[in-house]
C-alpha positions, 0 to 999 in steps of 0.5 A: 129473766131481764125486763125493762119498763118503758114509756111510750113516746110516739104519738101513736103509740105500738100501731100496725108498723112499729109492731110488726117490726117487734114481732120480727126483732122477737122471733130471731131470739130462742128467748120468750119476750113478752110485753105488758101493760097493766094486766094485759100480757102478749108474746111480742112474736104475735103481732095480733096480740101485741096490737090488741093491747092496745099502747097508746102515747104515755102508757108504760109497759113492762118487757121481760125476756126469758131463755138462753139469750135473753140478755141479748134480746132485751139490749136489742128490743130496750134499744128498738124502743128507745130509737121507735117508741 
């Protein structure tokens, strides 16, 4: 398993756009990845359970991936954060 902690630096936050974007970046990998903050967890393919954890400016979250590539996806999903969040 790789994870990463990140804090948010967007002024929204993880809203409708970035999210979906995620979902999608999430889904092309066999790996899990999943997406936390605080004691709420979402599969970062559902976008719905993403939005409900509601990220706001300056909340850390915590990224783990798991599977096959999980290597690739989270080089790929730290790199969408650090150019999106």
């Amino acid at each position: 398993m790789k994870e990463f902690n990140y804090t948010i630096t967007d002024e929204i936050g993880i809203h409708a756009r970035p999210a979906g974007m995620l979902a999608k970046k999430a889904k092309a990998f066999e790996s899990s990845v999943t997406i936390a903050k605080g004691e709420k967890e979402a599969a970062l393919t559902k976008l719905m359970a993403v939005m409900a954890l509601g990220v706001k400016h300056g909340d850390t979250v915590t990224v783990k991936a798991e599977g096959a590539d999980e290597e690739a996806a989270i080089a790929e999903i730290k790199k969408f954060f650090e150019e999106n969040l």
